[in-house]
MIVO-412937 format. One record per residue (C-alpha): z, x, y; residue in one letter. Coordinates in steps of 0.05 Angstrom, whole numbers, plus 5000, padded with zeros to 4 digits. Layout:
N
ZXYA ...
END
This chain:
174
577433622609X 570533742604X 567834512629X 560934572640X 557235332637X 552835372692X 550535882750X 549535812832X 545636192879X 545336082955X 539936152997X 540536013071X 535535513109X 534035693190X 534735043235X 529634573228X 528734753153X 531534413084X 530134713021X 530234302957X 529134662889X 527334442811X 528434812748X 521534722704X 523834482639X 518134562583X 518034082529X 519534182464X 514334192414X 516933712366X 516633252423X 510133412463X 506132842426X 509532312466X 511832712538X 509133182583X 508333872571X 513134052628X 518733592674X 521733832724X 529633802751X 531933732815X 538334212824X 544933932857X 547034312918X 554334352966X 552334573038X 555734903090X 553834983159X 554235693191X 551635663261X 544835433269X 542935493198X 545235253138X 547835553075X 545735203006X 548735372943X 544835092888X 547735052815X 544035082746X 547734762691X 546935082613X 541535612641X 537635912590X 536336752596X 530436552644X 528835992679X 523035722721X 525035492798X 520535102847X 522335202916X 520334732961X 522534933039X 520734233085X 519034433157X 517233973224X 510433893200X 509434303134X 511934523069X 512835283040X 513135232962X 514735862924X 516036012856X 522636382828X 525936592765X 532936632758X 535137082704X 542537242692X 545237272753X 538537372793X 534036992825X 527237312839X 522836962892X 515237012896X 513537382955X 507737062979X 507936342979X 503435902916X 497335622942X 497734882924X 492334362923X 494233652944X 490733022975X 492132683025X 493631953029X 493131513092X 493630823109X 493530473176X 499329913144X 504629863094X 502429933034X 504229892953X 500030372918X 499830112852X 495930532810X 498031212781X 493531522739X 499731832700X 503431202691X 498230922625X 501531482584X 507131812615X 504032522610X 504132752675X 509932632722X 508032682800X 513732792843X 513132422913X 517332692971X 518932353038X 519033103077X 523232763132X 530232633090X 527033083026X 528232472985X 524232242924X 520931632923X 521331362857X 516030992818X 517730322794X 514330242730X 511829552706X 508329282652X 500429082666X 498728472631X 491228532646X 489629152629X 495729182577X 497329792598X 504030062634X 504230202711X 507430552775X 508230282830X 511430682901X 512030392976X 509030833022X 510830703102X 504630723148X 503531293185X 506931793146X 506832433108X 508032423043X 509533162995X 506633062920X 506533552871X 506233542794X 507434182746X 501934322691X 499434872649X 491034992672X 490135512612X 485135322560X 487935722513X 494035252507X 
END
């Protein structure tokens, strides 16, 4: 029987909200050369309903004394992201919310998107969120004979809102 050492936290989402929240993970140096400087982890959650809202308990497998949370809370028609740390057996959330820059994409018909700037070299992994069902939409990578370079491709439905963040480091002392 295998035991895994992990926490949980809960955090409770009002009707009409769903929360989903990553762990930052930062690479290790040894292996920065060929990944990005940080990935990030989605964290599995049980819920229970209570009401009108809805109780999440997320869990953290292997935590390390401190570690970096992204919390993403989906709305009708907007996102809340805040930053948290969870340290022993305390998680600390940002009070204001983290101004985040994003663009928009829109297209008037389906629609495969099929260059990433990221996907050449792997160094910088965008996250793309259907904010309906909180789901990631998953790149599908492919090899470019052309340009002999590797690719991402992602379907995106017409008409729709799409959530896409990425995690880096703007210091220039780094």
């Amino acid at each position: 029987m295998e035991i895994v050492q992990g926490k949980n936290f809960s955090i409770t989402d009002p009707q009409g909200v769903n929360t989903v929240i990553y762990k930052i993970n930062e690479t290790e140096k040894e292996y920065l050369k060929e990944s990005p400087k940080y990935t990030i982890e989605r964290l599995d959650y049980t819920e229970e309903i209570r009401g009108d809202a809805k109780k999440k308990t997320f869990f953290v497998d292997e935590p390390k004394e401190e570690e970096d949370l992204v919390i993403l809370s989906f709305g009708k028609d907007r996102v809340v992201v805040n930053m948290g740390i969870l340290q022993e057996d305390k998680v600390t959330i940002s009070k204001k919310p983290t101004l985040i820059k994003f663009d928009t994409l829109y297209s008037e018909k389906e629609t495969v998107f099929k260059e990433f700037k990221y996907t050449p070299n792997l160094k910088r992994p965008i996250t793309i969120i259907d904010p309906e069902t909180t789901e990631e939409i998953k790149p599908v990578l492919y090899f470019d004979k052309d340009t002999n370079e590797v690719r991402g491709k992602c379907k995106l439905k017409p008409y729709k809102s799409y959530f896409t963040f990425e995690i880096r480091d703007d210091r220039k002392d780094q």
